[in-house]
C-alpha positions as CSV (number, residue, x, y, z in Angstrom):
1,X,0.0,0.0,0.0
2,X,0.9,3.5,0.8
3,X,4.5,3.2,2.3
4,X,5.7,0.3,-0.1
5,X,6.9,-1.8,2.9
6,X,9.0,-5.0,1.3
7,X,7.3,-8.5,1.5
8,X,8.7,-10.1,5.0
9,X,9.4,-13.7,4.0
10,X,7.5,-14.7,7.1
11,X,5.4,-12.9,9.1
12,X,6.3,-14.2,12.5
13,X,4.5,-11.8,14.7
14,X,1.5,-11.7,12.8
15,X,1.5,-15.3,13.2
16,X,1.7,-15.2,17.3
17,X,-0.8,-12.6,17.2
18,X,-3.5,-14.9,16.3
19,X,-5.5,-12.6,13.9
20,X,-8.8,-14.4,13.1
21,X,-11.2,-13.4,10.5
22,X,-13.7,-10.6,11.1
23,X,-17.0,-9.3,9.7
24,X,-18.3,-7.3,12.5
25,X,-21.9,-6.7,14.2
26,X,-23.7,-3.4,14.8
27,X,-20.8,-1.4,16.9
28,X,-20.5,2.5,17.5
29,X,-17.3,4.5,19.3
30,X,-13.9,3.8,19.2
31,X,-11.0,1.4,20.8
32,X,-7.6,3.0,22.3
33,X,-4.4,1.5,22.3
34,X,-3.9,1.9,25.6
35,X,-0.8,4.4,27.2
36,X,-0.5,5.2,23.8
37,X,-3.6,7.8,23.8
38,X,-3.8,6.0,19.4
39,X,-7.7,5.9,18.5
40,X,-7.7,2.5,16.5
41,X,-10.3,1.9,13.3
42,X,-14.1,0.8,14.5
43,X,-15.6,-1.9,12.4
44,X,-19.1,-0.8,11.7
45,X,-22.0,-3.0,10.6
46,X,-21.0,-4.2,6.7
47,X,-17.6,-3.4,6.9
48,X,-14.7,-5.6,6.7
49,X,-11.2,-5.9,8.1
50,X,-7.7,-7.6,7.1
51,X,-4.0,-6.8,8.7
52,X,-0.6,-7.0,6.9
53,X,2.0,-7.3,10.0
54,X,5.9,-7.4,9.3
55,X,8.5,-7.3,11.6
56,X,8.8,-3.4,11.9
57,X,5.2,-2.4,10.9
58,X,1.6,-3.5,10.2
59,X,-1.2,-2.0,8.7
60,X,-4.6,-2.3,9.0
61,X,-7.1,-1.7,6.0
62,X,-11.4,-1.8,6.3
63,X,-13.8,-1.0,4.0
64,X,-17.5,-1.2,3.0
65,X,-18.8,-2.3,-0.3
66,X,-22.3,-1.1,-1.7
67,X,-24.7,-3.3,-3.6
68,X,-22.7,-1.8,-7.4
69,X,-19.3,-3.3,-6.4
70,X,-18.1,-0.2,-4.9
71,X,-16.1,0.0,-1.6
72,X,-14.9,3.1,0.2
73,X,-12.3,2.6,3.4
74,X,-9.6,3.8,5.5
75,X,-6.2,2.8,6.2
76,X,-4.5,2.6,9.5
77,X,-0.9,2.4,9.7
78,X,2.2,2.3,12.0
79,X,6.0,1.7,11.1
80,X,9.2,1.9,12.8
81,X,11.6,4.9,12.5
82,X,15.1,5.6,13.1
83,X,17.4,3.0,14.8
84,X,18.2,1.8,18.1
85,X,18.5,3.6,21.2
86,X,16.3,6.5,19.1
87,X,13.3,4.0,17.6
88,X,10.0,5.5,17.3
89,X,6.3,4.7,16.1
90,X,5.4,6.7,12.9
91,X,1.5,6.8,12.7
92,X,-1.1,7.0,9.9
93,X,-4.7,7.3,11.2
94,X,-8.2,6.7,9.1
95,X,-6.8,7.0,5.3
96,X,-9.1,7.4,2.9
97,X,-9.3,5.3,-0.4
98,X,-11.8,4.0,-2.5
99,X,-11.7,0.9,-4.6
100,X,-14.4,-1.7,-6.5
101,X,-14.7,-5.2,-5.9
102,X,-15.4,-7.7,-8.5
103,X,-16.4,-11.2,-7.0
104,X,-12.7,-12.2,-5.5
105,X,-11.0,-9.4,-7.6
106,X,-10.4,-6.0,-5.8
107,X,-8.9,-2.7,-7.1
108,X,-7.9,-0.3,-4.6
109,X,-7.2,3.6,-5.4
110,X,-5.3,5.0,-2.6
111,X,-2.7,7.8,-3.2
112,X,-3.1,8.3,-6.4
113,X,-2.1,4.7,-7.4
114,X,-4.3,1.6,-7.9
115,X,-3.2,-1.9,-6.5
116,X,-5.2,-4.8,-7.4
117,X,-5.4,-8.1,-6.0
118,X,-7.5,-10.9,-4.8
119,X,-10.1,-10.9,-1.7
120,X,-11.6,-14.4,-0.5
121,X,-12.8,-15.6,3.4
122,X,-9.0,-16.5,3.9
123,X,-7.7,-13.1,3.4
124,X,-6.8,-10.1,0.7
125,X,-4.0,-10.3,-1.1
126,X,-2.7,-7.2,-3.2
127,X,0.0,-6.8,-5.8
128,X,1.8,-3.8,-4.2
129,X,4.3,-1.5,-6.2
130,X,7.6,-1.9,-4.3
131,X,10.2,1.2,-3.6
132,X,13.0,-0.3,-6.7
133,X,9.4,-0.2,-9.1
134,X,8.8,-4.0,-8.6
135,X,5.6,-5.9,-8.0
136,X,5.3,-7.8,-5.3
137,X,2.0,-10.0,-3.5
138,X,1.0,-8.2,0.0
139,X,-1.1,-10.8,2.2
140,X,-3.3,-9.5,4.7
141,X,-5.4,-11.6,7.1
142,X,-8.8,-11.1,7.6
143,X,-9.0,-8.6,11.6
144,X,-10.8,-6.3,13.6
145,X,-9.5,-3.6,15.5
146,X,-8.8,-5.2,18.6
147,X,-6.4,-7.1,16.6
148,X,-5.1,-4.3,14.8
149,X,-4.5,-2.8,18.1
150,X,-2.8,-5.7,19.4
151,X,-0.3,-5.6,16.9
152,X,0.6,-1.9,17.1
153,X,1.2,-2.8,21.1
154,X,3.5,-5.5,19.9
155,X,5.1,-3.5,17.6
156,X,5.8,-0.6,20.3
157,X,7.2,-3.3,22.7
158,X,9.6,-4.4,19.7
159,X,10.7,-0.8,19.2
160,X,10.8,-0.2,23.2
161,X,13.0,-3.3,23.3
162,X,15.4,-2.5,21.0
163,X,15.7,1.0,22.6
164,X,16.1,-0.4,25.3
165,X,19.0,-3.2,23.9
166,X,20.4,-0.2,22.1
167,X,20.8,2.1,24.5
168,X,22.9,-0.6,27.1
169,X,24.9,-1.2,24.2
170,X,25.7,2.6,23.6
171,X,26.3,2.6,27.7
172,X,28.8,-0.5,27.4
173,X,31.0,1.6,25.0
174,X,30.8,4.7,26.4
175,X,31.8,3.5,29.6
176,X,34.8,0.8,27.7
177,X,36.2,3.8,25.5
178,X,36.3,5.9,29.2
179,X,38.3,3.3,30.5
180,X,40.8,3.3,28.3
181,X,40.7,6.8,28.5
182,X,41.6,6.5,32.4
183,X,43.8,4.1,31.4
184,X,46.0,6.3,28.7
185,X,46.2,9.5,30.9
186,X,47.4,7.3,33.9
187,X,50.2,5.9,31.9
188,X,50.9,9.7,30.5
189,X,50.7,10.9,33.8
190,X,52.4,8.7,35.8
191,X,55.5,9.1,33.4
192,X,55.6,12.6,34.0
193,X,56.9,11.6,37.9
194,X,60.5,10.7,36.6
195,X,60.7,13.6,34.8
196,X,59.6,16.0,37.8
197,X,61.8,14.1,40.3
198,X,65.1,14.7,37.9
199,X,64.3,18.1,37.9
200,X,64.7,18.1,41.4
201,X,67.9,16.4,41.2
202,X,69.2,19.4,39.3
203,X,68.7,21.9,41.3
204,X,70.6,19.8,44.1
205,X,73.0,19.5,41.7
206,X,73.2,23.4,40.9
207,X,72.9,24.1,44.7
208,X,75.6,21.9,45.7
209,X,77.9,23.6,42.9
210,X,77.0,26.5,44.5
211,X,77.6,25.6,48.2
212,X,81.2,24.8,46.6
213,X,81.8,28.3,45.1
214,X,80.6,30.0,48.9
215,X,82.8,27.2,51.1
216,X,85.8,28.7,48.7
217,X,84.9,32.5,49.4
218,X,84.7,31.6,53.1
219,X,87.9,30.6,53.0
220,X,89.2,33.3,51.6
221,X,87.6,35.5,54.5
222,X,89.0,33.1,57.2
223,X,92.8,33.7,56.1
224,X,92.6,37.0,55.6
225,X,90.8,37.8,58.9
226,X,93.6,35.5,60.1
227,X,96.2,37.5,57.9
228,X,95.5,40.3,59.7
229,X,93.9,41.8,56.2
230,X,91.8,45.9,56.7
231,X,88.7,45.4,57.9
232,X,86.9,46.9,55.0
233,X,88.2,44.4,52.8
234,X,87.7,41.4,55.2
235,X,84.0,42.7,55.5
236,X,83.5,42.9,52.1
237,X,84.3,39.7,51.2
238,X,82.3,38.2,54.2
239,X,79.0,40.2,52.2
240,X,80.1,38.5,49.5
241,X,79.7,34.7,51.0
242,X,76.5,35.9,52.4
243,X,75.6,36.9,48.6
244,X,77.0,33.4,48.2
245,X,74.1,32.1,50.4
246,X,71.3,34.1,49.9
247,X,71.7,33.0,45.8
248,X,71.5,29.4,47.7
249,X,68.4,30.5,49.7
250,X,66.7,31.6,45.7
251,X,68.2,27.9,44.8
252,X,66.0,26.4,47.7
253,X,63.0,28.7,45.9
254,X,63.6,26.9,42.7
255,X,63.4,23.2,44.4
256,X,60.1,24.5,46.2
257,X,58.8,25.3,43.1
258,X,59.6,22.1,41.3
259,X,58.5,20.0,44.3
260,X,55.4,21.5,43.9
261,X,55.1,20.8,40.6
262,X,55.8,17.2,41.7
263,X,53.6,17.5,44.4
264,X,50.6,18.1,42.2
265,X,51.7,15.2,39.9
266,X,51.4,12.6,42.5
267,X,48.2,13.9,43.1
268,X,46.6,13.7,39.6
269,X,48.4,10.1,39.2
270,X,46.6,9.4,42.6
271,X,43.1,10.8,41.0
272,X,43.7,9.1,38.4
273,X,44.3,5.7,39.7
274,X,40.9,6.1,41.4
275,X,39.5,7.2,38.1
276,X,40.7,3.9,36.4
277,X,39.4,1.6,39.4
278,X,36.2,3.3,38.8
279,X,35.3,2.9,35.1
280,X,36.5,-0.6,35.7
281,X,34.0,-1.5,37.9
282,X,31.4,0.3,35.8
283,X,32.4,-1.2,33.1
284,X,32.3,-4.6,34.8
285,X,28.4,-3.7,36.2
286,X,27.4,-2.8,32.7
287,X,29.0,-6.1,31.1
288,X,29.8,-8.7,33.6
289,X,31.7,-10.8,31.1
290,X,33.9,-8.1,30.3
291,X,37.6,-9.1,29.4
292,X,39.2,-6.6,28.3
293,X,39.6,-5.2,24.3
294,X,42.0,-4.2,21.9
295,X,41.8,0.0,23.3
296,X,40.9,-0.8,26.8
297,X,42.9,-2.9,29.5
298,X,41.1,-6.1,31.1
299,X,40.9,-6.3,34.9
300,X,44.0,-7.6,35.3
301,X,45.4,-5.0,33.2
302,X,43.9,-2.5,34.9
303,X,44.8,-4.0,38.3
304,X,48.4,-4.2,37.6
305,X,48.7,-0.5,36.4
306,X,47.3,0.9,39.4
307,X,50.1,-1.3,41.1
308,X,52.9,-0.4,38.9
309,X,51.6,3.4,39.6
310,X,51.5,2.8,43.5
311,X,55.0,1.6,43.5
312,X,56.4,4.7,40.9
313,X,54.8,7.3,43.6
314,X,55.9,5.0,46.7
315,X,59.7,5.2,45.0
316,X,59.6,8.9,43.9
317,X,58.6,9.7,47.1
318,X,61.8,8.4,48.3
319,X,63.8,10.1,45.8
320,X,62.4,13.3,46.6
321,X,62.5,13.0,50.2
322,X,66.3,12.5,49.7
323,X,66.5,14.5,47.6
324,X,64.6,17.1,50.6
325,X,67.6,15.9,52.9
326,X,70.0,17.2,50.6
327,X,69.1,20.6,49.9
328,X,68.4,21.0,53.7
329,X,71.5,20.3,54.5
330,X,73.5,22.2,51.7
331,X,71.1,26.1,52.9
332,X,72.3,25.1,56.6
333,X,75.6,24.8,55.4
334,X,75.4,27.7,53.1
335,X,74.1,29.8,56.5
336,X,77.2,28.5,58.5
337,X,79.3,29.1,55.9
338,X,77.8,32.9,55.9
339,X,78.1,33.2,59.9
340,X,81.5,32.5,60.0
341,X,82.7,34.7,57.6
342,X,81.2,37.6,59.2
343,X,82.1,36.2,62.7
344,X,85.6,36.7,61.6
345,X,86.2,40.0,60.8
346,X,83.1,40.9,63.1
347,X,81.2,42.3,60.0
348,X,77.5,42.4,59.3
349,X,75.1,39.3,60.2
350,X,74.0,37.6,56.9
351,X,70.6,36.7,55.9
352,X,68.4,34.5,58.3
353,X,67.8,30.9,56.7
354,X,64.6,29.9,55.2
355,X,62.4,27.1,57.0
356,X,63.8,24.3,55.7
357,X,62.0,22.4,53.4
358,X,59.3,18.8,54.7
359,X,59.2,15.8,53.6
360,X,56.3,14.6,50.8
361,X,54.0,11.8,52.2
């Protein structure tokens, strides 16, 4: 008819719906598909019924026929639209055609095409132009409208179902594609530790170069105060190895600022380790036989990164803590260094030194 729905090889739901023939008795009103709010077809006295039902719509056709041959009728229709999780019901309500029957022949006009077929007590069977411009045979059963609204119930219920199937499937990969998500930036992240810790490592190193260059210009101070050298000149020297420290004290600035940076790193890897123990389980709740695929990590996978990234932090830690110890102890040197040079030529006192840097847990 109207829509030019192919021929289903076999039409298995309209076979489980049972459709029996139908010529009604005397009836008035209307039936409703119910929660739907649909008005389906009433079968008054005289008229007849017959249902086409394929696996993504049916269609529902009654008509009258006077005492010359001539029948007028309606059409009621519903079809599936779109594709899973987005399905949807697309309605056609009480279309008019018109049409003459012939003893079992029947010619239908309806939308400005004719279809002819065959019409017996088993059924109606019309030769329906196809979409490619082919002919093929439409079989309808002989219904009524409770049957016709039986079958748009089934047919919402197949459409609700595949949502339904659809949309789980769309939440499986969604939640497998944010997995492996959590599972890249923890691997990204995670390497970014060794690279924050050797930046620490630097600025021990450049500290500890520096500590070298005060501990000389100390020593300088220390003989000539011993040398019996002017004061002046024994007091400007001392400034100078308490310029010599304070440049350590902006060398201890520096390692804050990196160990900050590192400090913030371990916390992201942290986040992220939760992150990835997270999507796991969802992952696992929304497919229980999950295993693991080619973009995202399996359980064990998954497991065994968090691990590897508890250890990385648990050793980092260490390095950075010694790392701590170090530069402590080179700015306390740095300020002795400082105190005795201007303890020997009684000069100036140098800079205070900084609170000393704590430990990372």
């Amino acid at each position: 008819m109207r829509r030019r729905i192919p021929l289903v090889a076999m039409l298995a739901l309209g076979a489980t719906l049972g459709v029996t023939a139908c010529q009604s008795g005397p009836a008035s009103g209307s039936l409703t598909v119910a929660g739907h709010g649909s008005t389906a077809p009433t079968n008054p006295a005289g008229v007849v019924g017959y249902l086409h039902v394929e696996l993504a719509s049916v269609t529902y056709l009654q008509w009258q026929v006077d005492s010359a041959g001539g029948l007028q009728g309606t059409e009621d229709a519903a079809a599936i639209e779109g594709s899973p999780p987005n399905e949807s019901i697309s309605l056609t309500n009480n279309e008019s055609f018109s049409g003459q029957v012939n003893g079992e022949t029947v010619t239908l006009d309806i939308n400005f095409h004719t279809d002819t077929g065959t019409v017996s007590s088993q059924g109606l069977t019309l030769n329906v132009i196809q979409t490619d411009g082919s002919i093929a045979p439409i079989s309808y059963r002989p219904a009524s409208p409770a049957d016709y609204n039986q079958a748009l119930a089934s047919l919402r219920m197949t459409a609700q179902q595949a949502n339904q199937q659809g949309q789980q499937q769309q939440d499986q990969a969604d939640a497998i594609a944010s997995l492996a998500r959590a599972s890249a930036n923890l691997d990204q992240d995670a390497s970014g530790l060794t690279e924050d810790v050797s930046s620490l490592a630097d600025d021990v190193t450049s500290t500890g170069n520096d500590l070298a260059s005060e501990k000389s210009d100390e020593q300088t101070v220390l003989s000539e105060a011993a040398n019996g050298t002017d004061h002046d000149t024994v007091c400007g020297d001392a400034d100078s190895v308490g310029g010599d420290a304070d440049s350590m004290y902006g060398d201890q600035d520096s390692f804050r600022g990196d160990l900050d940076l590192l400090t913030n790193d371990l916390a992201t890897v942290r986040d992220d380790m939760k992150t990835l123990a997270a999507n796991l389980a969802t992952v696992q709740r929304l497919q229980p036989s999950y295993t693991g695929t080619s973009s995202a990590p399996s359980r064990d996978k998954v497991n065994q990164a968090i691990s590897s990234a508890q250890r990385l932090i648990t050793k980092q830690i260490g390095v950075a803590n010694g790392d701590i110890d170090k530069i402590n102890n080179y700015i306390a040197t740095a300020h002795k260094y400082a105190v005795a040079a201007s303890n020997a030529g009684n000069c100036s006192a140098p800079s205070p030194r900084p609170t000393p840097v704590s430990h990372l847990k």
